[in-house]
N, C-alpha and C positions, 0 to 999 in steps of 0.2 A: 136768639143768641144763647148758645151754650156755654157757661161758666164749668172748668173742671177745676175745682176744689185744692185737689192735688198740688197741685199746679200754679195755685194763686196766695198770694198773702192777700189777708183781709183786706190790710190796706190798698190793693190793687182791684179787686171785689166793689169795693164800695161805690167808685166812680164809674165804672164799666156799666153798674145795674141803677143806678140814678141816669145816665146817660140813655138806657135803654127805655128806661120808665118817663123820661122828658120826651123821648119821640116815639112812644106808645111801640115800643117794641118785643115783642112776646121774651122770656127769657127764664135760665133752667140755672139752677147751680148744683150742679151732681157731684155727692160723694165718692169719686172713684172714677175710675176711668175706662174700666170693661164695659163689654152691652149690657147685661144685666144692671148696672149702674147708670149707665146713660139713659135705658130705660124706664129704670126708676125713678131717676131726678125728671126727665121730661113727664112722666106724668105726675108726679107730688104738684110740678109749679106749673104745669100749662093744664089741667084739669084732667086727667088720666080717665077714666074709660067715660065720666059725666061730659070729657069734651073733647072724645073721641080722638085722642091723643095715646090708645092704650098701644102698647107696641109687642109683637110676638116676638121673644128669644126663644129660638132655642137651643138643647144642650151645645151642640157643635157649635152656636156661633160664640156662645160662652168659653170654651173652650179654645178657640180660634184664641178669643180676646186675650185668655192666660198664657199663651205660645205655645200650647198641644197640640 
């Protein structure tokens, strides 16, 4: 489950990632909402290149994500 930050008050946060951690479900809470953000929240919390989680952006799709 992807959490985007943005997007959540804390208080809606809380239950979402106790819900996922009760039925052993992998989960990310990324600050932002571009790839280069989704990228980097998915590997801080699901274990980033130690568990093969690491993901390639590149510029253009960064780019993409700001509406360039």
């Amino acid at each position: 489950m992807v959490l985007l930050a943005p997007f959540l008050f804390h208080t809606q946060s809380e239950p979402l990632v106790a819900a996922a951690k009760g039925a052993n479900v992998p989960w990310a809470l990324v600050d932002g909402y571009g790839v280069a953000a989704v990228k980097l929240g998915l590997e801080r919390f699901l274990g980033g290149r130690r568990g093969d989680v690491t993901l390639h952006v590149e510029e253009s799709d960064e780019a993409v994500s700001r509406g360039r």
